[in-house]
N, C-alpha and C positions, 0 to 999 in steps of 0.2 A: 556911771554916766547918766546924761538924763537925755530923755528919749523927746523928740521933739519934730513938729511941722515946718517945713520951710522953715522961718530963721524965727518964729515963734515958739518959745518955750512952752513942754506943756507937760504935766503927770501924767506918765505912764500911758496909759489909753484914754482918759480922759480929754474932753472937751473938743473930739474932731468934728470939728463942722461939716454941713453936708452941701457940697458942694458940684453945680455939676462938670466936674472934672473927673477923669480919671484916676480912680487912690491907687498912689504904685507905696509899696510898703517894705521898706529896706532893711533887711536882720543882718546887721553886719555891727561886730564889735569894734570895727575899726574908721575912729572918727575921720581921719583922711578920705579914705573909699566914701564916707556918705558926703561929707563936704562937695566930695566931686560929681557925685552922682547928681546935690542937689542941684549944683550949679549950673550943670548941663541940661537934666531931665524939666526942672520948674522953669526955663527956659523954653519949650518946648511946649508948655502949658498944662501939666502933669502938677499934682499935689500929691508930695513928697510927703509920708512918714516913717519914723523910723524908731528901731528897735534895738537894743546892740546886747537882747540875749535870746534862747528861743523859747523862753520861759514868757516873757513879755514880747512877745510874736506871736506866739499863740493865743495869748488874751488879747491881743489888740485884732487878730483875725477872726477872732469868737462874737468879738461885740461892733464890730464895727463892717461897714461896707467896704471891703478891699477889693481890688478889679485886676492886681497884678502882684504876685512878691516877686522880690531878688532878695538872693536867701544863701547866704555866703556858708560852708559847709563848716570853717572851723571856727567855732563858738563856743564859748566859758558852757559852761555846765552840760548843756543839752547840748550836740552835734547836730552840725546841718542835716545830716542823712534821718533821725530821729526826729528831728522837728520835721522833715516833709512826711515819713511816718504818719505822723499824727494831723497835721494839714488833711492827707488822705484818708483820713477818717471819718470826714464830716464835710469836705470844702471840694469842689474842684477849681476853684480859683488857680489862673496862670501862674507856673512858677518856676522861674529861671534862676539856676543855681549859678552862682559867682565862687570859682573857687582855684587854687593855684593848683588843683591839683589835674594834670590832660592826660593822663592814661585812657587808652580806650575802654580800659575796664572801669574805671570810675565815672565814665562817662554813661556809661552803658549798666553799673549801678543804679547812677540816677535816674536816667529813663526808665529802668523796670521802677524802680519805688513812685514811680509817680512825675515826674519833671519833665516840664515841655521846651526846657530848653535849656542851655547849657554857655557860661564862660569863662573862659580861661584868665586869670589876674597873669600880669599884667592887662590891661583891657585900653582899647581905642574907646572913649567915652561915644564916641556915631556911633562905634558898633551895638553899644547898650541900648542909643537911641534905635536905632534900627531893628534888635533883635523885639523887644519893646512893644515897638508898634506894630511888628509880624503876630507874635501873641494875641494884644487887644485886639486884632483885627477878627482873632478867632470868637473871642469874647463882646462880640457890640454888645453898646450900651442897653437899647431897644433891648436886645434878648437876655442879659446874663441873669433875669430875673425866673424865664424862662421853665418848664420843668423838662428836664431829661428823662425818661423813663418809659423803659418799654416793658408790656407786657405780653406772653404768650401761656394760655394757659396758665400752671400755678409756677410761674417764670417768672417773677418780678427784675428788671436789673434800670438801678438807680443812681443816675450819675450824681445826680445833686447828695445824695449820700455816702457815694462811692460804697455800695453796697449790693448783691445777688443774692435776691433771696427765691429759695424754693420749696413749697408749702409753707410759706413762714419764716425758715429757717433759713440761716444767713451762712453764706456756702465762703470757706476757707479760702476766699483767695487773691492775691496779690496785686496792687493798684494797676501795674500791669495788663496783668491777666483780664484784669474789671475791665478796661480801656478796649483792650482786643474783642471782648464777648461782645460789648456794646457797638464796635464797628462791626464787626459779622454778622451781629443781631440785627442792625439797621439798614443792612444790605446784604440780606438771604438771597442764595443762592446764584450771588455774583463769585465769580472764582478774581481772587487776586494773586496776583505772582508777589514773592516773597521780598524782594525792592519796593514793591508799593506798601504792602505792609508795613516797612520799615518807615516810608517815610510818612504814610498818613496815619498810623498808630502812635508811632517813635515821636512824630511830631520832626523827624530830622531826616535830613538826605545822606543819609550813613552808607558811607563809602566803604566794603571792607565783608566782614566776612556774615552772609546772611544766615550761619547755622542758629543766630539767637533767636531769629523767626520760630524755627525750627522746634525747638528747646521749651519756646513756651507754649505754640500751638501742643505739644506734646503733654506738658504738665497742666495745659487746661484743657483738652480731649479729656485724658485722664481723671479729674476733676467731676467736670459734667457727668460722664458716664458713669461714675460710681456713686455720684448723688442720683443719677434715676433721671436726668434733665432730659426735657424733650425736645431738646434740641441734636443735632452732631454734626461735626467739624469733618467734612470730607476731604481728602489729600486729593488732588486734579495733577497727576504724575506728569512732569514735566512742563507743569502751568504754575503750579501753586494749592492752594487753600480755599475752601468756601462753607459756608454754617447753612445748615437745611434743616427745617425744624420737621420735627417727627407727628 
């Protein structure tokens, strides 16, 4: 298939123009789903491109300004879950996964690997519009150029990198985990209950069982303390969680 703008054909990631709109960027093999996406979204006033593997998703995120993906999980070569992998390597551009598959465990795959948001095929085209603009809304334009990055002592953590670095050294751990350190780090020594985490972390008002909270405060305690970080995650028994630097 050949990967193209609105209803102008174009190679590969070549020739997108820069434009000031919103670039929402669509990896989805399947020409139906973008047809509808564009029909709805470029409507809306959104500049649609599109990809339909995660091989040319990646190079069109690498060289280009993207402000949104919708990133469909089953894809010829490379897997949805793989492709945000690697997104979360270098990007933290928005990115709402499209995919038939609604177990809560897959849902909740995607949020730990990185994903701010989640839908289920079949899909209401408003609800795309809707979840869409909940996203950019996190992302203004004014700011996504922005740099994230806090430092304490020899604490570096880098959202524009999606990287924690300590003395240099880039610390093991999961798009997740990165996400949580940088809300605790931005707001020491507030305690949050474990529903809020979900939903200002998760990016989602997850209804259901909060031991995931749990599970990863645990594996990034663990983390920190064993790299020597000066920072630490204190339990508030029957509150929740707060980060207090040392």
């Amino acid at each position: 298939m050949t990967d193209y703008i609105a209803t102008t054909k174009i190679k590969g990631s070549e020739g997108i123009p820069n434009v000031d709109k919103h670039k929402i960027l669509v990896i989805d093999d399947d020409k139906n789903i973008c047809d509808l996406l564009a029909l709805y979204l470029e409507d809306e006033g959104f500049t649609l491109y599109f990809a339909h593997d995660g091989s040319m998703g990646l190079d069109m995120i690498k060289k280009n300004p993207i402000d949104l993906v919708l990133l469909d999980v089953m894809l010829p070569s490379i897997n949805g879950w793989e492709v945000l992998k690697m997104i979360r390597k270098t990007s933290q551009v928005a990115v709402i996964m499209i995919t038939a598959k609604d177990m809560v465990e897959d849902k909740l795959q995607g949020f730990d690997l990185g994903a701010n948001d989640y839908i289920v095929k079949p899909f209401d085209p408003r609800e795309v519009i809707a979840r869409v603009k909940a996203r950019l809304k996190d992302y203004p334009e004014e700011n996504k150029n922005s740099k994230k990055i806090l430092k304490y002592k020899d604490l570096v953590i880098d959202m524009n990198r999606y990287e924690v670095l300590l003395s240099g050294q880039t610390l093991a751990l999961k798009p997740k985990e990165i996400q949580l350190i940088y809300f605790l780090m931005n707001n020491q020594n507030i305690v949050f209950a474990r529903d809020k985490l979900l939903e200002r972390v998760w990016d989602y008002d997850f209804i259901g069982d909060t031991r995931t909270v749990d599970v990863h405060i645990k594996n990034l305690r663990e983390k920190i303390v064993a790299a020597g970080a000066p920072i630490k995650i204190k339990t508030v028994w029957g509150v929740g969680y707060k980060l207090e630097v040392i």
